[in-house]
N, C-alpha and C positions, 0 to 999 in steps of 0.2 A: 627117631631119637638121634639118629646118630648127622641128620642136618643143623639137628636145635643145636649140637654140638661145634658143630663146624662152624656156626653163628659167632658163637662166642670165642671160636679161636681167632675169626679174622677181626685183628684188631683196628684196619679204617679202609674205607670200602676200594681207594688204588689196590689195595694187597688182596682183596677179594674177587671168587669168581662172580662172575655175572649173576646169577641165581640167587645169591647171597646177597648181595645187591639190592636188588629187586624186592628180595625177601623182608632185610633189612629196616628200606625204606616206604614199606605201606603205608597208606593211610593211618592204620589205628595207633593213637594215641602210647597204647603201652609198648609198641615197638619201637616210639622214636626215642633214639641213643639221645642221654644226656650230653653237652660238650664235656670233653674233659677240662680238668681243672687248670690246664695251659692254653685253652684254646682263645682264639679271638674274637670267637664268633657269642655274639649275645644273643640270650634267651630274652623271649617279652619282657616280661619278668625282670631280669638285670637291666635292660636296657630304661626300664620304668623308674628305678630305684636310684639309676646312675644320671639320669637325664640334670637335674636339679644340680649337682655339681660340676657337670662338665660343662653346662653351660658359663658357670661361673669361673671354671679354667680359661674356656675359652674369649669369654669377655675382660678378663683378667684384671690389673686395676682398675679401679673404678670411683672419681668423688663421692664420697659416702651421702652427699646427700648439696639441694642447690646451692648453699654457701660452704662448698668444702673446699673449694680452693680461687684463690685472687688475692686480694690487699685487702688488707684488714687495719683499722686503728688502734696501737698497742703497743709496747714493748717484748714484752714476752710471750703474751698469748693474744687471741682474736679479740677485744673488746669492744668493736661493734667493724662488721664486714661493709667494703665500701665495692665490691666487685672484681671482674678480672680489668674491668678497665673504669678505672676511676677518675681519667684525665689527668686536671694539674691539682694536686695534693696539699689541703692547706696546710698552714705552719703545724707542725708537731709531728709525734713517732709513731709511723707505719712500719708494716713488716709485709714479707711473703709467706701466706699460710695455705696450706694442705692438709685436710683430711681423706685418709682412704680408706674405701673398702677393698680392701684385696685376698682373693682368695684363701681359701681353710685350706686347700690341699699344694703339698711341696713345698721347698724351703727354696731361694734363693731367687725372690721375687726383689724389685729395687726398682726407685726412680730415680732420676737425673732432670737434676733441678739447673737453668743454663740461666743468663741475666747478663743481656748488653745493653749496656748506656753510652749515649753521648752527651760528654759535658763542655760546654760553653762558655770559656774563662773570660775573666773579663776583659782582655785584651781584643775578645772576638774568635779567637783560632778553639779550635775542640780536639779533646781528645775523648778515645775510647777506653770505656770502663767492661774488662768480659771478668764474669766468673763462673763456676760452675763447680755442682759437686752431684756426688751420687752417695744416695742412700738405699741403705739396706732395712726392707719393711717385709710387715707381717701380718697376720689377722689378727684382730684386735677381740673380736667376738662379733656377736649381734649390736650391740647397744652403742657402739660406737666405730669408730674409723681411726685407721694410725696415724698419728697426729704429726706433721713436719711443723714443726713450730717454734720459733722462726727459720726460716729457709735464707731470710735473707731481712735486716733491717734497715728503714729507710730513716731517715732524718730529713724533715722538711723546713726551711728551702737546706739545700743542701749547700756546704760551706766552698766545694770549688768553684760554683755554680752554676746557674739551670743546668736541667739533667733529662733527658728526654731516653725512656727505656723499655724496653722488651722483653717479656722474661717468657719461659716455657716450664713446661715440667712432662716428661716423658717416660711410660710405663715401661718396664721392663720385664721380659716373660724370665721363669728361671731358664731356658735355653737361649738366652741371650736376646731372644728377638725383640725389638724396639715396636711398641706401638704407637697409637695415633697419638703427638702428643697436642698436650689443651697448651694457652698462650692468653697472654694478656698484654697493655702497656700501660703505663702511668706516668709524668714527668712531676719533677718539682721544679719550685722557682730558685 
């Protein structure tokens, strides 16, 4: 009696003597200690349950699906998708479109939309067009992707003239960390 005792007084097995230990840690099933409810260590069980979400942590943004991000023909929304690289763009209004899947768990997930162009005046001399913003995105549900629409709108040909460009779009974890990001180009005349 008075060991089954001591069992329970020693609360993790450093602060235990040896015996207890030993005792502790058998084989049978009804002796292994639960973790406590601070602990880091996972049960099968947790580890089964959690698998499905962390992996979606860890893959973090993600195109919701093959035409969720490039140039698309439109104004305001995607009205038919032309790729991430569409070459030279005929007359009329394109944009930079994204849709994401981005994880259910945390708050302070964002991408960072970049776009450098070179324009071609008619003189012959070029100058550089950059711009850039960051957005702040969310989980949208199952059915669909957060939608950056428009990121950026194109006017084809465009009025300084030809325009020869690069754009990116870059995941951002809520810890700041930047992942891989995806990239396209397109020019107009």
């Amino acid at each position: 009696m008075l060991f089954i005792l001591s069992l329970f007084a020693c609360s993790s097995p450093p602060d235990c003597p040896e015996s207890q230990v030993v005792a502790a840690n058998n084989d049978s099933p009804a002796a292994a200690p639960a973790p406590s409810p601070g602990s880091s260590v996972l049960e099968p069980w947790e580890a089964e349950l959690l698998a499905k979400p962390l992996t979606a942590i860890r893959n973090g943004i993600q195109p919701f699906g093959t035409e969720s991000f490039g140039i698309c023909q439109g104004i305001q929304k995607c009205e038919s998708f032309l790729g991430t690289e569409p070459g030279l763009l005929p007359e009329g209004d394109f944009l930079a479109f994204a849709e994401l899947n981005v994880p259910n768990l945390g708050e302070g997930w964002a991408a960072n939309f970049q776009l450098n162009c070179e324009t071609t005046r008619p003189d012959g001399s070029t100058s550089p067009y950059d711009y850039e913003r960051r957005y702040d995105v969310r989980n949208s549900g199952p059915n669909r992707g957060y939608r950056l629409s428009p990121m950026m709108r194109i006017k084809s040909p465009h009025s300084s003239g030809p325009r020869s460009c690069t754009y990116t779009l870059t995941p951002i974890r809520p810890d700041g960390v930047e992942g891989e990001a995806w990239g396209g180009t397109y020019s107009t005349p």
